[in-house]
C-alpha positions in Angstrom: 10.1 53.5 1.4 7.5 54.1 4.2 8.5 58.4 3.8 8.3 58.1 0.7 4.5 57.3 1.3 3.6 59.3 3.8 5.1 62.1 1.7 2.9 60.9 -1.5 -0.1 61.1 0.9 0.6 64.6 2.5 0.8 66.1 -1.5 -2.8 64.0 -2.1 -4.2 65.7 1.1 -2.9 69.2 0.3 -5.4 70.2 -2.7 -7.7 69.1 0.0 -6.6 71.6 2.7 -6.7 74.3 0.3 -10.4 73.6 -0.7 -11.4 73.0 3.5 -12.1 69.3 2.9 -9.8 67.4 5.1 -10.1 70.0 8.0 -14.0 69.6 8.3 -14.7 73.2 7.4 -17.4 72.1 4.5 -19.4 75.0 5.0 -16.7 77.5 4.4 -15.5 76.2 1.5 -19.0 76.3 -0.2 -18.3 79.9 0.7 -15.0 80.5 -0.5 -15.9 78.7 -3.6 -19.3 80.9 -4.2 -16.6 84.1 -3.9 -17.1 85.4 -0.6 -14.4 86.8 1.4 -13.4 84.6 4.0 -10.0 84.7 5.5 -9.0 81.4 7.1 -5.7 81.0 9.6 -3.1 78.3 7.8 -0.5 79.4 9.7 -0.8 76.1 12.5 0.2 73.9 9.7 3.3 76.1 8.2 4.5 76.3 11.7 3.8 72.1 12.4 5.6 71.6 9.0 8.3 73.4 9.7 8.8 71.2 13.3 8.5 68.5 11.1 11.4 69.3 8.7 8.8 69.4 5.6 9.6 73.1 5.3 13.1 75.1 5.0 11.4 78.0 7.5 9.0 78.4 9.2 9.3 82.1 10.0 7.2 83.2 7.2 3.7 82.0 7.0 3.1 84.1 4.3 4.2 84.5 0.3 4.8 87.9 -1.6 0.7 87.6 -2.7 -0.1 87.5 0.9 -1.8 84.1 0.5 -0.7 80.5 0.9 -1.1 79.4 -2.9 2.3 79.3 -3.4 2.6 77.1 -0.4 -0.7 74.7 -1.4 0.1 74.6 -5.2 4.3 74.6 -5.0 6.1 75.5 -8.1 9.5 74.5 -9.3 10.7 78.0 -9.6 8.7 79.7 -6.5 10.5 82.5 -4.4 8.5 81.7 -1.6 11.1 79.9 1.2 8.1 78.0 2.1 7.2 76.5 -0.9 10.2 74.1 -1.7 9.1 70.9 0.5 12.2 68.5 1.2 12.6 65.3 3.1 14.5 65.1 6.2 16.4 62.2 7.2 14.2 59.0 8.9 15.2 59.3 12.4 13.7 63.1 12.7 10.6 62.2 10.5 8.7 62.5 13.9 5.5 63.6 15.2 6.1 66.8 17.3 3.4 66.7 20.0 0.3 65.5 20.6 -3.1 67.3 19.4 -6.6 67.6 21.3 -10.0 69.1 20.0 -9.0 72.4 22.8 -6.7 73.8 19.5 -8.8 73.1 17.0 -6.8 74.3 14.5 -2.9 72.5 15.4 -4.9 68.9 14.1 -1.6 67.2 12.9 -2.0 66.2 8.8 -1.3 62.3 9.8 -4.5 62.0 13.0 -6.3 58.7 12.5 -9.3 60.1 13.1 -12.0 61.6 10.2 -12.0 65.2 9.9 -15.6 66.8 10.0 -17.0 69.5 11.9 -19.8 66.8 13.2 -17.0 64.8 14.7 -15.2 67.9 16.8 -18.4 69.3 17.4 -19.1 66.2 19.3 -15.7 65.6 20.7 -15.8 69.2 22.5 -19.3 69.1 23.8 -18.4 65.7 25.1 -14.6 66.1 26.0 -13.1 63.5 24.2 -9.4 63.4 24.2 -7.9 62.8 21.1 -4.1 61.2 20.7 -1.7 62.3 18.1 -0.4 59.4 15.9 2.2 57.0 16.6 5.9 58.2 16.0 7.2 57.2 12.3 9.7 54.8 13.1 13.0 54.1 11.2 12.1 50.3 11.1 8.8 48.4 11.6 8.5 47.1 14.6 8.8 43.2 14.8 5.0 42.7 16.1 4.3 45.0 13.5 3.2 42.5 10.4 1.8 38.8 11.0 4.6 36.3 10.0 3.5 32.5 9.2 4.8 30.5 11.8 6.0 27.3 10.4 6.9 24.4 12.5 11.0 23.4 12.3 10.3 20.0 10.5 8.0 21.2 7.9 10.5 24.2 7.2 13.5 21.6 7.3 11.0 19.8 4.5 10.7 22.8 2.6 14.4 23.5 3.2 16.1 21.8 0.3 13.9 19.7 -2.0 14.5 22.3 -4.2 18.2 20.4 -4.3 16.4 16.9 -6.0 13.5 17.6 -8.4 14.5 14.7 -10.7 16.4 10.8 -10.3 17.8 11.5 -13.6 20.1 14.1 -12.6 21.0 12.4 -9.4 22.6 9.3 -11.8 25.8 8.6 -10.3 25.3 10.5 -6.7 22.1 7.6 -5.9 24.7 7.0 -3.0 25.4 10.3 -1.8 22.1 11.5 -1.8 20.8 8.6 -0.1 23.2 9.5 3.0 21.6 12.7 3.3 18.3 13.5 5.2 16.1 15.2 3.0 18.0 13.3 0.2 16.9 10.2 1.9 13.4 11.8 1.9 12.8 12.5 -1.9 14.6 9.2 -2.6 11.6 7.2 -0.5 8.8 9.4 -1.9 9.9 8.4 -5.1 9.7 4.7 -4.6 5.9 5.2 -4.3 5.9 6.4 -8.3 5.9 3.3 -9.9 8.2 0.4 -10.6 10.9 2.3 -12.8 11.6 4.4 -10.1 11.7 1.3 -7.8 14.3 0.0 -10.5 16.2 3.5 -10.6 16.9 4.0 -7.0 17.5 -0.1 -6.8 20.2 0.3 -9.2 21.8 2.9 -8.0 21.9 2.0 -4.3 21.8 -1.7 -3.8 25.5 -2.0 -4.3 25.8 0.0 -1.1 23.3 -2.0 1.1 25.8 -2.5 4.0 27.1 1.1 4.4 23.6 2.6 4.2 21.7 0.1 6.6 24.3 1.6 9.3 23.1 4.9 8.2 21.5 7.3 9.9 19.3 8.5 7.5 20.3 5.4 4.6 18.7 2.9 7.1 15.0 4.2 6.0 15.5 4.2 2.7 16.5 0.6 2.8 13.6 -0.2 4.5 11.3 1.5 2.6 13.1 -0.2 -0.7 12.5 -3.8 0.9 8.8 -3.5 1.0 8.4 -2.7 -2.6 11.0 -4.1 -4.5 10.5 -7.4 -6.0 11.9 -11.1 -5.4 14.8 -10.7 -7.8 15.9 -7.5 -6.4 15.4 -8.7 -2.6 17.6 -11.7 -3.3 20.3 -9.2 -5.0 20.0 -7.2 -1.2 20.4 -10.4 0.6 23.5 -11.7 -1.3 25.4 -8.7 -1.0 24.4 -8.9 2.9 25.7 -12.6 3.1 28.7 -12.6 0.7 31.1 -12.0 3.9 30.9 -13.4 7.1 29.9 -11.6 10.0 28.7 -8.5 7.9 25.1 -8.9 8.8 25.6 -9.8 12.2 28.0 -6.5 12.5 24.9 -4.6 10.6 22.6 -6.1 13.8 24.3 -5.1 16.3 24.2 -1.6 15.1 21.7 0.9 16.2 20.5 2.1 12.9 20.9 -1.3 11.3 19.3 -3.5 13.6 15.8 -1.8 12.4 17.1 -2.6 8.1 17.6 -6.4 9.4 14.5 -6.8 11.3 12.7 -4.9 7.9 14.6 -7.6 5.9 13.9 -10.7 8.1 9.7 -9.0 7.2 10.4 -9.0 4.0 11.7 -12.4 3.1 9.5 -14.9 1.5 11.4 -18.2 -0.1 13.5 -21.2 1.5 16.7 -19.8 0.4 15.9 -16.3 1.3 16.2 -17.7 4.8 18.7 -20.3 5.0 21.0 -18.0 3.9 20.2 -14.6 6.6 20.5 -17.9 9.0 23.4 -18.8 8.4 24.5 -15.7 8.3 23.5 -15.0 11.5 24.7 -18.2 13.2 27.8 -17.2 13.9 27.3 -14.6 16.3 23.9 -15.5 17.7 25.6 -15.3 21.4 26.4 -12.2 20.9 23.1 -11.2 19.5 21.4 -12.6 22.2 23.1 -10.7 25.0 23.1 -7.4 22.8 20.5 -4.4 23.2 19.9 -4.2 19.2 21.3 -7.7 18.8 18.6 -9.5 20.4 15.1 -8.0 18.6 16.8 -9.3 15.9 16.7 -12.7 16.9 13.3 -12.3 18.2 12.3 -10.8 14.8 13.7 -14.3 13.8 11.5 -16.5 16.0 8.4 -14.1 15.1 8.9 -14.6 11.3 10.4 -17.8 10.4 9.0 -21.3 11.1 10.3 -23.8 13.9 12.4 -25.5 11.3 13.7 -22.7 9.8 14.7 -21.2 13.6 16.3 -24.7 14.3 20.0 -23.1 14.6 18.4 -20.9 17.2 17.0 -23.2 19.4 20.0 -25.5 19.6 22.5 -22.4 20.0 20.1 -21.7 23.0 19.7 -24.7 24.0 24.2 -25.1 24.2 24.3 -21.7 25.6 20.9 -21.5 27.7 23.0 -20.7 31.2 25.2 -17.9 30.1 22.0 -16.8 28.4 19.6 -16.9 30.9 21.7 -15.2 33.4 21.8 -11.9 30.7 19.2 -9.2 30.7 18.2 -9.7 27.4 19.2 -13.2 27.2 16.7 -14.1 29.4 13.9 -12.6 27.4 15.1 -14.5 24.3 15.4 -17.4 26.0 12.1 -17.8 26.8 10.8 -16.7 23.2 12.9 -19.8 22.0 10.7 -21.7 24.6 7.6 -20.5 23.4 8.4 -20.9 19.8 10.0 -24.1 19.8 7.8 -27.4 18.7 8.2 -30.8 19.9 11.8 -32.5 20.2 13.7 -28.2 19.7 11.4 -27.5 22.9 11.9 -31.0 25.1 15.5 -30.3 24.3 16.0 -26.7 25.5 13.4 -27.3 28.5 15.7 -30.1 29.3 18.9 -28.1 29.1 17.6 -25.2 31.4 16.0 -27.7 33.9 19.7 -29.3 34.2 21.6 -25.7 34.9 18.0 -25.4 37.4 20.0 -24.6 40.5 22.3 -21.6 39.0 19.9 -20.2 37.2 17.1 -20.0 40.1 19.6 -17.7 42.1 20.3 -15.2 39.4 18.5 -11.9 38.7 17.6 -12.7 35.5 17.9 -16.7 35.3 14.8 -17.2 38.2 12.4 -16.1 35.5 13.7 -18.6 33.3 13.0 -21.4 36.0 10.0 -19.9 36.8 8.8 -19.9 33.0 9.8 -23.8 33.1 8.2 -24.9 35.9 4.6 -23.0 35.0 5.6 -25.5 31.7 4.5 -28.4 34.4 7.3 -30.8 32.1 7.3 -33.5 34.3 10.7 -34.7 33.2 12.1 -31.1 33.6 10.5 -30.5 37.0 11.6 -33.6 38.0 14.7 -32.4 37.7 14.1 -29.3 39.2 13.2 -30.8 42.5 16.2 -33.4 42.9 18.3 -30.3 42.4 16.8 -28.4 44.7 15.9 -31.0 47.5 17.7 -30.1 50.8 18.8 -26.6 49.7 15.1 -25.0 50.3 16.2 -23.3 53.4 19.1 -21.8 51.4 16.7 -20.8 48.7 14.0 -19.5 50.7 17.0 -16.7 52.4 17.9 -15.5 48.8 15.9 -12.5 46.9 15.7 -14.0 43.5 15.6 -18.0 44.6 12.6 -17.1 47.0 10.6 -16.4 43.9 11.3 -20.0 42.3 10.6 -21.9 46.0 7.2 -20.6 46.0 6.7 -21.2 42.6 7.5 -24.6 43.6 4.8 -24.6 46.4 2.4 -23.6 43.8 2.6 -25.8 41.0 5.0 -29.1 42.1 2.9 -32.5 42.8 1.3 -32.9 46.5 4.4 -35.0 47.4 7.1 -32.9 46.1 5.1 -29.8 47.9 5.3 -32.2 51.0 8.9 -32.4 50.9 9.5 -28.6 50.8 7.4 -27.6 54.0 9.0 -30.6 56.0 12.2 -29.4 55.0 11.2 -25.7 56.1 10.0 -27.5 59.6 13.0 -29.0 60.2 15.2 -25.7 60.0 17.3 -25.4 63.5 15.6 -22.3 64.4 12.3 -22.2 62.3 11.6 -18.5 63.7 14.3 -16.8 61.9 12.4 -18.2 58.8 9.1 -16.3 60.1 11.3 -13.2 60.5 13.3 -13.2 57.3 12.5 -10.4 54.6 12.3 -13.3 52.0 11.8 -16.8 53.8 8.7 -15.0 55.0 7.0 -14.6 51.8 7.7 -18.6 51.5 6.3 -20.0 54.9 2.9 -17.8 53.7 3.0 -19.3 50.1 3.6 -22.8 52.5 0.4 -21.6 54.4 -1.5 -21.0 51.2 -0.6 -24.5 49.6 -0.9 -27.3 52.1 -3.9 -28.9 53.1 -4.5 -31.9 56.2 -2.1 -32.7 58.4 0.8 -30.8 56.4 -1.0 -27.4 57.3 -1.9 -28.4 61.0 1.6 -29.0 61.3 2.5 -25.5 60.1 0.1 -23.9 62.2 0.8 -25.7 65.3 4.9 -24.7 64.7 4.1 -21.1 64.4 2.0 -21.0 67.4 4.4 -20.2 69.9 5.7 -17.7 68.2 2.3 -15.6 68.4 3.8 -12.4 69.7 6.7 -12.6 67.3 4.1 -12.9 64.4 1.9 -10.1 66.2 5.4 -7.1 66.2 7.7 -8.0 63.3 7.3 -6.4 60.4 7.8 -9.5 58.3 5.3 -11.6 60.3 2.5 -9.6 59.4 1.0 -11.3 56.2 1.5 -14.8 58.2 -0.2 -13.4 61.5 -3.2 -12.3 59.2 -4.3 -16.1 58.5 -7.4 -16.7 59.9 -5.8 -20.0 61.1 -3.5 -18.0 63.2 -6.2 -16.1 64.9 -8.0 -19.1 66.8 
């Protein structure tokens, strides 16, 4: 296509050649159009043509008439061998050489430049250097035309919504559709139409609720189709959802469906709405708890419902509370269960974690728990707490995770339970080790921190002799650093 235009635009230019237009020569062809005898040299551009494959030969320059007519103005039944253009193939359509203003006259027919005799006139007084014209390639280069660059998801967008451009014809395939990404997409900008499409893509997809909240691409639909559809509808989702057991729980503890249940636990509004996701839920609420998608769930739970409504919650903590609290995630749950709880739910799971004290405070996850209860300042539960622990405050104060829960202790106890834990720390056989231990350490300072009178005299004086220890060990440092110490 590309010869075929330069071709159309070498006939154009041809008339103009003939007439001294497009080579500048204004003047002269004022003259040979007033009559005047003027012979002008064409013979630079039968000889370029014919190293360009425009011409059969390029031997003779002239016709029978001894002019170039013939050649200018072809004829369909011309003698001339010069006069009978034809194309050769793409890959030889090429430039032969390059042109400058020193041979005036070999100007190839495709220059960039203007043609005047103002512009060579300059360009040889000033010695410009002029380049002949890109090769004529066989295929545009790739640079060679701007392209819209479109970003991958707007172009997966515009990919296929050609596919769905009306629910009617999708009757029967609501399903199908749904399961598939852009599918998914047209289905949840339709639900923003109006209420008949609500009812449309209600009907034909609510029967499905369970396979498509496990969906990858189902899953937002279903959200999108709780927040608008209406009570009747909702209830119709969360029957289907509770007619077998273990179904929703299953759907919770799935990584695309845990995100449809917390979207459903949003979306539900009356008594029996809830009563029945709870006790669907009930079940497996151990397992929840412990379970990376399982467990916002239950949270969503605590978030949305009311104490008395998260009652089977609190007393499945509450049974469960040690293997719970000693879980990642269980721990975290825990404690919303604490913080949600009101009245006798909260007295009772306090009470429960305060009894399982002891285990808990030397877990990774379970001293958080004991920390969160004693900061609670329960009397009852710290109570508790401190009969459990009395005369194992050494042994705490050695381990990583108890360590944390002694000085919590130290912090937050009464004066005479406080009392009881440095004495005990005093009375270890060889109170030194405790100075020099990576974790006792940090409780003697909390110790330090949290005694007053005669209890911190005591400290002080039982550290004293151990100045020099306190002065090199690495662990010693924080303790040496009490202005106390420095007297």
């Amino acid at each position: 296509m590309k010869l075929d235009r330069e071709m159309e635009m070498l006939l154009d230019e041809i008339p103009l050649l003939h007439h001294g237009d497009l080579l500048g020569c204004g003047e002269t062809a004022a003259v040979v159009a007033d009559g005047a005898d003027f012979d002008f040299d064409f013979s630079y551009l039968i000889q370029e043509l014919g190293e360009m494959g425009f011409v059969d030969d390029d031997d003779e320059e002239e016709d029978e008439n001894g002019d170039f007519s013939s050649f200018l103005y072809p004829r369909k039944a011309s003698s001339s061998p010069t006069s009978n253009l034809h194309f050769m193939d793409a890959e030889n359509f090429v430039a032969s050489r390059p042109f400058s203003t020193d041979r005036r006259r070999e100007m190839s027919l495709f220059d960039p430049f203007p043609f005047s005799s103002t512009c060579f006139d300059a360009a040889a007084t000033e010695d410009w250097d002029f380049q002949a014209a890109p090769a004529v390639r066989s295929r545009p280069c790739k640079t060679s035309r701007p392209r819209k660059v479109t970003s991958p998801k707007k172009a997966g967008a515009a990919a296929k919504p050609s596919k769905y451009e009306s629910l009617v014809g999708l009757r029967g395939y609501m399903y199908h559709v749904a399961k598939d990404q852009h599918g998914c997409r047209f289905l949840q900008q339709r639900l923003d139409d109006g209420k008949r499409e609500v009812d449309f893509i209600f009907n034909g997809v609510a029967r499905h609720a369970v396979d498509l909240m496990v969906n990858p691409f189902g899953n937002y639909l279903m959200q999108k189709l709780l927040a608008v559809c209406h009570e009747e509808q909702r209830m119709g989702i969360v029957l289907t959802l509770t007619k077998e057991p273990l179904v929703l729980v299953r759907i919770s503890l799935n990584v695309h469906g845990t995100r449809a249940v917390q979207k459903l636990i949003e979306s539900l509004r009356t008594k029996e709405e809830i009563q029945l996701v709870v006790a669907a839920l009930r079940p497996g609420f151990l397992e929840l708890i412990k379970d990376p998608n399982g467990n916002h769930v239950v949270q969503k739970c605590l978030q949305s419902f009311g104490a008395d409504d998260n009652k089977p919650i609190f007393d499945a903590a509450a049974i469960y509370c040690l293997d719970i609290g000693m879980q990642c995630h269980g721990c975290c749950v825990l404690q919303r269960c604490i913080a949600r709880s009101t009245s006798e739910h909260k007295e009772r799971l306090v009470a429960a974690i305060a009894r399982n004290g002891f285990e808990l405070a030397q877990d990774a996850y379970g001293n958080y728990v004991v920390q969160y209860v004693i900061e609670l300042k329960v009397a009852a539960a710290n109570a508790s707490l401190a009969q459990q622990f009395e005369g194992k405050y050494v042994q705490l104060s050695m381990q990583k995770f108890s360590s944390n829960v002694v000085e919590k202790c130290l912090k937050v106890f009464k004066d005479a339970d406080k009392a009881n834990i440095i004495l005990e720390l005093l009375a270890a056989p060889h109170f030194e080790r405790l100075l020099q231990h990576p974790y006792a350490n940090y409780v003697v300072y909390a110790a330090l921190q949290n005694s007053k009178g005669a209890l911190h005299s005591a400290l002080t004086n039982a550290m004293r002799p151990h100045v020099e220890l306190l002065r090199t060990s690495p662990y010693c440092k924080r303790i040496y650093s009490r202005a106390l110490l420095k007297k």
